[in-house]
C-alpha positions as a Markdown table, in Angstrom:
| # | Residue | x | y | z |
|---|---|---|---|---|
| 1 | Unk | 0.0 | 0.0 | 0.0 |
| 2 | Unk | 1.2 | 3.7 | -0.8 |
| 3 | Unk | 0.9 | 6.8 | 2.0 |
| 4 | Unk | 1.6 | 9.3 | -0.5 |
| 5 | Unk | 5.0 | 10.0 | -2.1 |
| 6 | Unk | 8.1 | 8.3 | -2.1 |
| 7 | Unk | 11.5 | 9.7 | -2.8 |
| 8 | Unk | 12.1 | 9.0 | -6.4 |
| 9 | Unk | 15.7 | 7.7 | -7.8 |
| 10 | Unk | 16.1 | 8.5 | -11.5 |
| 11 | Unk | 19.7 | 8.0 | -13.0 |
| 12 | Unk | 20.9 | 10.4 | -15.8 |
| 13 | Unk | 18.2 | 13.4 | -14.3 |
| 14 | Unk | 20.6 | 15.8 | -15.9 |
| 15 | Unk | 19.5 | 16.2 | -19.5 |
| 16 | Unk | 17.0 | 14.1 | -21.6 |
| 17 | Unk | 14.6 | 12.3 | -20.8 |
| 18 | Unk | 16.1 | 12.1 | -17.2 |
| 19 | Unk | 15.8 | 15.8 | -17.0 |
| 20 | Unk | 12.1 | 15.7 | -18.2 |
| 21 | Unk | 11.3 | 12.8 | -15.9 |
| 22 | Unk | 12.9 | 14.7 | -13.0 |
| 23 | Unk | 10.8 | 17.5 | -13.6 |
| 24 | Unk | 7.3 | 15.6 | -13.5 |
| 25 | Unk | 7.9 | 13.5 | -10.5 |
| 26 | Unk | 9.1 | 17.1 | -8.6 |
| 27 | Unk | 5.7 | 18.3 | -9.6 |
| 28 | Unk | 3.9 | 15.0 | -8.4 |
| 29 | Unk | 5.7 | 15.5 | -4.8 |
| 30 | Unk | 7.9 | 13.1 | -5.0 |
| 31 | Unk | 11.4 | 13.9 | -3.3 |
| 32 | Unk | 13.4 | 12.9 | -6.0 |
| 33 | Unk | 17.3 | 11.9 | -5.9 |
| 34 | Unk | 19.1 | 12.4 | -9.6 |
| 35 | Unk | 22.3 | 10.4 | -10.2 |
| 36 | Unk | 24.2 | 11.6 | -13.6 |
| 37 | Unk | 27.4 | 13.0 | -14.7 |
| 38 | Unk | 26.3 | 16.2 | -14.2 |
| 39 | Unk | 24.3 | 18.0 | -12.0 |
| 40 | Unk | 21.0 | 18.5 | -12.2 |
| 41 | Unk | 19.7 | 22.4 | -13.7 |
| 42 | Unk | 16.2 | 22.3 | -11.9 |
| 43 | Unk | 16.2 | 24.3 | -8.8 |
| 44 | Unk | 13.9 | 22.7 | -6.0 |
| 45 | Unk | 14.0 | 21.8 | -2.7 |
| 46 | Unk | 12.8 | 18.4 | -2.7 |
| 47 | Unk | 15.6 | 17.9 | -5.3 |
| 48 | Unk | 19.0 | 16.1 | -4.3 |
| 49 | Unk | 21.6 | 16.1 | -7.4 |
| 50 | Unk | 24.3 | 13.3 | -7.4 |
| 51 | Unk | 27.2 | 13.8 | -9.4 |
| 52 | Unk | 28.1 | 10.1 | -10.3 |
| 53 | Unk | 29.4 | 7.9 | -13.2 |
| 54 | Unk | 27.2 | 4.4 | -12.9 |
| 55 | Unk | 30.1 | 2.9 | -15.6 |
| 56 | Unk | 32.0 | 2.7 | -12.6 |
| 57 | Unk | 31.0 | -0.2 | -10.6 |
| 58 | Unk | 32.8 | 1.6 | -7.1 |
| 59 | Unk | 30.5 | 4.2 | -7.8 |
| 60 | Unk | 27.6 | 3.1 | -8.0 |
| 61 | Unk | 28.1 | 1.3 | -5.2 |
| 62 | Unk | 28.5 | 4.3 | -3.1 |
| 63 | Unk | 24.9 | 5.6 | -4.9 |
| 64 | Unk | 23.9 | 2.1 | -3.5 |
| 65 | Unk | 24.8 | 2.7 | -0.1 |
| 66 | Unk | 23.5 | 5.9 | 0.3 |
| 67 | Unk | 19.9 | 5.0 | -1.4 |
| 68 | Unk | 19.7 | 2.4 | 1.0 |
| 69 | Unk | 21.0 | 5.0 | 3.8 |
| 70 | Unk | 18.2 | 6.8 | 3.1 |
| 71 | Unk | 15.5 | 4.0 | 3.2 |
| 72 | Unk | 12.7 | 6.0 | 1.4 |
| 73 | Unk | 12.9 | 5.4 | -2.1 |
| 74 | Unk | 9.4 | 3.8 | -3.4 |
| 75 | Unk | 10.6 | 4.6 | -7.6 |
| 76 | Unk | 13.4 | 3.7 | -9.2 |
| 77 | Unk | 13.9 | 5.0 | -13.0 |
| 78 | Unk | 16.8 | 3.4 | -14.5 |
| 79 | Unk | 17.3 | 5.8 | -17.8 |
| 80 | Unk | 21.2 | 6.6 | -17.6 |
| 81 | Unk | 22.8 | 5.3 | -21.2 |
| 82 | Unk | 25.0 | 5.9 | -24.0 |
| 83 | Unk | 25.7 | 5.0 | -27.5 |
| 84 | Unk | 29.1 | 3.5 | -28.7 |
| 85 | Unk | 28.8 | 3.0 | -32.1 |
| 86 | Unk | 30.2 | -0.1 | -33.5 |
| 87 | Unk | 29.4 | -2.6 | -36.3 |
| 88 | Unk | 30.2 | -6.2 | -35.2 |
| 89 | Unk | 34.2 | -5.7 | -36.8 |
| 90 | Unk | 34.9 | -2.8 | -34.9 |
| 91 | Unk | 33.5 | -3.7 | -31.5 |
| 92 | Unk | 35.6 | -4.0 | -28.5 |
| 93 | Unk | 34.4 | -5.7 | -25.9 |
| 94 | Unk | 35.6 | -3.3 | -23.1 |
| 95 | Unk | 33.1 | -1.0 | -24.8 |
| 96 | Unk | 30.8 | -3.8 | -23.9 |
| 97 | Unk | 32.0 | -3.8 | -20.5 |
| 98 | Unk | 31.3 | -0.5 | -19.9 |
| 99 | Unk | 27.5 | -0.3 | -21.1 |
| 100 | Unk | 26.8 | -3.5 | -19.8 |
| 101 | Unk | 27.7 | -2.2 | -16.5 |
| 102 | Unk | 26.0 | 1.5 | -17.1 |
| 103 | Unk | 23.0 | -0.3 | -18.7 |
| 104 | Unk | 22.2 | -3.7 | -16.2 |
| 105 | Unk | 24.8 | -3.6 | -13.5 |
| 106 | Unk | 23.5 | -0.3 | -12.4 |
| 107 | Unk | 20.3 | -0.9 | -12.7 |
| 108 | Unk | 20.5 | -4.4 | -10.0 |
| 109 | Unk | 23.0 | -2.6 | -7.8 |
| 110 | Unk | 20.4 | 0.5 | -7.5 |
| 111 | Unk | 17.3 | -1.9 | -7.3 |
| 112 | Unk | 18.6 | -3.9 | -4.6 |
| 113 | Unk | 19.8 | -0.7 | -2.5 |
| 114 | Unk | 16.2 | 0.5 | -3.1 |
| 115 | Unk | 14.2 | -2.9 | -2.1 |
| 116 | Unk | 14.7 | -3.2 | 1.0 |
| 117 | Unk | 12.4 | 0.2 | 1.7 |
| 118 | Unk | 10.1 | -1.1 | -1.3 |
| 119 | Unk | 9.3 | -4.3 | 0.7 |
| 120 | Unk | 8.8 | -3.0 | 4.1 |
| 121 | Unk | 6.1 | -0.4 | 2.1 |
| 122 | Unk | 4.9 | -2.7 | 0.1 |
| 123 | Unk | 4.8 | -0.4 | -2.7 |
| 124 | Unk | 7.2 | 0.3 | -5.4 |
| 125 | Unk | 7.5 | 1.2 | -9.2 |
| 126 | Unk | 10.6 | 0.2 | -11.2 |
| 127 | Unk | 10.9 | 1.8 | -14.6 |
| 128 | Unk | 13.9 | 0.6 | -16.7 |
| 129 | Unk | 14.4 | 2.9 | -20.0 |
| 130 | Unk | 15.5 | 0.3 | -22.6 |
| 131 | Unk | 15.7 | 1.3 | -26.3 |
| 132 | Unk | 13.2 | 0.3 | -29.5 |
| 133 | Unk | 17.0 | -0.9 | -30.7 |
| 134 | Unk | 16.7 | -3.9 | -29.0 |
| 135 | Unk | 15.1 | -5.5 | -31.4 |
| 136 | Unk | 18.3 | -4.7 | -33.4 |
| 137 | Unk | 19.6 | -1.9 | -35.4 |
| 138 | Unk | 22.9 | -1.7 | -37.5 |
| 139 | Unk | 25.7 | -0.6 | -35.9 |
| 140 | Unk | 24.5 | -0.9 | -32.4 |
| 141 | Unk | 25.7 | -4.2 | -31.0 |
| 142 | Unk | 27.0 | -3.2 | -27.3 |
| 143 | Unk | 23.8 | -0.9 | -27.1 |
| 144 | Unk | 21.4 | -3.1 | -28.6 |
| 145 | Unk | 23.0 | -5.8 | -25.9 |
| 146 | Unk | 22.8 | -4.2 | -22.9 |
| 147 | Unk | 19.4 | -2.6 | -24.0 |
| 148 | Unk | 17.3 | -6.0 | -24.6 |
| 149 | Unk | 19.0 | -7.3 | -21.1 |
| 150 | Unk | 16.8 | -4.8 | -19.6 |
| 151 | Unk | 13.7 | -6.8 | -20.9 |
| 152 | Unk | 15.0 | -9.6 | -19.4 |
| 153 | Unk | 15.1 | -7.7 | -16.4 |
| 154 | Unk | 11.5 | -6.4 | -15.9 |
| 155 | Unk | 9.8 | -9.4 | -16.7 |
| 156 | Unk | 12.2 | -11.3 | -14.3 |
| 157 | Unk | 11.9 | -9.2 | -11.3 |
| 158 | Unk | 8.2 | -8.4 | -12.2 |
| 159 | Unk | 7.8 | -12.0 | -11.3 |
| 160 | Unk | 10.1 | -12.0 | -8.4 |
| 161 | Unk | 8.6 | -8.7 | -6.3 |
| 162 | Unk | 4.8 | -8.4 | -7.8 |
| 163 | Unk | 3.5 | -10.1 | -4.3 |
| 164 | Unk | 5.4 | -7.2 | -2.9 |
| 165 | Unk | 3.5 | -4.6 | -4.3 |
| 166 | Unk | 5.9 | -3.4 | -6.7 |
| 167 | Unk | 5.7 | -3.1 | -10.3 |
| 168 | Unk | 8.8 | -3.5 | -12.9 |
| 169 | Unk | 8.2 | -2.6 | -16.4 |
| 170 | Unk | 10.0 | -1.2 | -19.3 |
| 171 | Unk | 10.2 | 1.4 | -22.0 |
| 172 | Unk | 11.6 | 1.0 | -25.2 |
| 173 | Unk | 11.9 | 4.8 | -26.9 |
| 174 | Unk | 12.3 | 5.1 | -30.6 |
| 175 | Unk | 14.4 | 8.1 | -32.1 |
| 176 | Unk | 14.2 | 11.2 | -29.3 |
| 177 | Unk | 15.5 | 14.3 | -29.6 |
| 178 | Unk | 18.3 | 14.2 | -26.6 |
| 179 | Unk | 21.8 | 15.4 | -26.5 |
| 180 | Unk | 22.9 | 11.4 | -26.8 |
| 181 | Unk | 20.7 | 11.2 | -30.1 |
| 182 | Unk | 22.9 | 14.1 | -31.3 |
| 183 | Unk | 25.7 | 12.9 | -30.4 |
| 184 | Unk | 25.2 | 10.3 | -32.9 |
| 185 | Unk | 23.2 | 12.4 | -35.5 |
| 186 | Unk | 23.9 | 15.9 | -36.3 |
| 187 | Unk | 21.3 | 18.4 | -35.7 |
| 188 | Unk | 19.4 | 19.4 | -38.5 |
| 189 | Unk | 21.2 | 16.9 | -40.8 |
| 190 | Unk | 19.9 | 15.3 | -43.6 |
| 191 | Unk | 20.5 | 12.0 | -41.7 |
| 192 | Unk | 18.1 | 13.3 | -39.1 |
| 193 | Unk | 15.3 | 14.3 | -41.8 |
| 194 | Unk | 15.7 | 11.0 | -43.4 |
| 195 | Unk | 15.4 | 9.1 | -39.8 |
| 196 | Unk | 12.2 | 11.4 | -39.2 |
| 197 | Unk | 10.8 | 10.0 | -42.3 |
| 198 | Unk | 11.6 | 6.5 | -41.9 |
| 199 | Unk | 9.5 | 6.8 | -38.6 |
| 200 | Unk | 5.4 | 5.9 | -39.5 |
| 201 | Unk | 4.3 | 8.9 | -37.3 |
| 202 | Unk | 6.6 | 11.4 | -39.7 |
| 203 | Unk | 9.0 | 13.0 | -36.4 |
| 204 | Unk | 11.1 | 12.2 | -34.1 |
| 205 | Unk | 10.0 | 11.1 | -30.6 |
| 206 | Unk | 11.0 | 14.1 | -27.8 |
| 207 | Unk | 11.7 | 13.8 | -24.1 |
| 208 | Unk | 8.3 | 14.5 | -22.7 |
| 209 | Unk | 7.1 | 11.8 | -25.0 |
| 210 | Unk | 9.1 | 9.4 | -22.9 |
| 211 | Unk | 8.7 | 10.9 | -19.9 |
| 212 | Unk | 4.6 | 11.0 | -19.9 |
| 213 | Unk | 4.8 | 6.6 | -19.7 |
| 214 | Unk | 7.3 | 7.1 | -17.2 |
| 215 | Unk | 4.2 | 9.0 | -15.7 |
| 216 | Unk | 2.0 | 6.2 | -16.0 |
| 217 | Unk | 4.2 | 3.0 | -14.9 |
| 218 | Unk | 5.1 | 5.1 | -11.5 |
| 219 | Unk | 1.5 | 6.5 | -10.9 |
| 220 | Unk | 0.0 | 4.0 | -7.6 |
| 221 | Unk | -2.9 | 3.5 | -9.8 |
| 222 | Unk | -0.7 | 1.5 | -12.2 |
| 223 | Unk | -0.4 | -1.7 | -10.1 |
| 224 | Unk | -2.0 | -4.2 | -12.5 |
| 225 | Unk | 0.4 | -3.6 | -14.6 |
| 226 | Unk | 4.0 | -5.2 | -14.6 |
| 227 | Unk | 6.4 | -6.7 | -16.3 |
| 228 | Unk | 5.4 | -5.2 | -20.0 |
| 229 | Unk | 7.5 | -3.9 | -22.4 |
| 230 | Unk | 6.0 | -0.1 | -23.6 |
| 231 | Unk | 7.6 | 1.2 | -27.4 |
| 232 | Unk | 7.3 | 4.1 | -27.1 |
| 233 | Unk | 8.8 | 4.9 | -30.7 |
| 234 | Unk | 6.0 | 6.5 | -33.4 |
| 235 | Unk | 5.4 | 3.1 | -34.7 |
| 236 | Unk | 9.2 | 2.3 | -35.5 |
| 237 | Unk | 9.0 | -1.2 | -33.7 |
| 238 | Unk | 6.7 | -2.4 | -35.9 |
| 239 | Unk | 8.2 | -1.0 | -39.1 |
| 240 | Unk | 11.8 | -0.3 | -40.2 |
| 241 | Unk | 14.3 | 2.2 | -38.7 |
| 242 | Unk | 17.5 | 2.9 | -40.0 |
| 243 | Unk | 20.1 | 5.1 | -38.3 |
């Protein structure tokens, strides 16, 4: 059962989607903890701003540690990533090594710190940000990788914690406008048009697009619902995309 708002963890709050998701969980009263590489640019009391880099696995643990210090965090939103782009001759595995941790190893490090107060609650809401690339895109093999593990993830623990009261579900978002997309694809590019176009809604996706079924997987009302996979992508899962 819920009492009202729990303090909220979301990794890479900084810019984004993270940013974005910050903002509407402040504005649902949620005391909300942001763990990125940079601090976080909203201003707000109930806001706490971790400098961290989850690649390290030292530093997340210290995250760990002081989540589970804290003993109040009900939602977890796993959304920290980045792209290193690779086709299968050019990838290195300690590229691998380094999402995989950023991507999964983060996000069962931070769950477990977070469980404990989930459990005694009984209430929580686990949102891992995956990517519509894990169903495969060229050139993406270390993100594709760590990205589809997440699946595995939410349908796993969703299992494992739903007599718990808590709820673990995905999101998979197509193309979004976020400084990561751009580092990949230039700004105003033909490559971005061409992307746009590919994608059956005719745009690309934005953060609040995201953000809004992060909304709905955290919301208390949502408790029926775990485990799922969401796309949120303009219809690119169940087309092509190319990148």
């Amino acid at each position: 059962m819920s009492s009202g708002p729990t303090a909220a963890l979301v990794t890479g709050g900084s810019t984004g989607i993270g940013l974005e998701v910050v903002r509407r969980l402040l504005a649902r009263g949620h005391a909300v903890v942001s763990a990125a590489l940079a601090p976080c640019p909203i201003d707000h009391p109930l806001l706490e701003s971790r400098v961290v880099d989850l690649s390290s696995r030292e530093a997340t643990a210290q995250l760990a540690a002081a989540v589970a210090a804290r003993g109040d965090v009900g939602v977890f939103v796993h959304n920290a990533g980045v792209v290193r782009e690779a086709k299968l001759e050019n990838a290195q595995v300690a590229q691998f090594d380094e999402l995989n941790q950023l991507h999964v190893g983060a996000a069962i490090t931070l769950a477990q710190a977070a469980l404990p107060a989930m459990r005694a609650r009984r209430h929580g809401r686990i949102v891992l940000i995956s990517s519509r690339a894990a169903l495969g895109l060229p050139g993406r093999t270390h993100y594709s990788a760590t990205k589809a593990a997440l699946l595995g993830l939410a349908r796993t623990w969703a299992l494992e914690l739903a007599a718990d009261g808590i709820t673990v579900n995905a999101i998979a978002p197509g193309p979004v406008r976020t400084e990561m997309f751009h580092a990949v694809v230039e700004p105003g590019s033909a490559r971005e048009a061409a992307i746009a176009a590919s994608i059956p809604v005719k745009r690309l996706g934005e953060a609040a697009d995201i953000a809004r079924a992060v909304e709905f997987f955290t919301d208390d009302g949502a408790g029926f619902v775990t485990g799922q996979t969401l796309y949120v992508c303009g219809g690119a899962s169940v087309g092509t995309l190319t990148i």
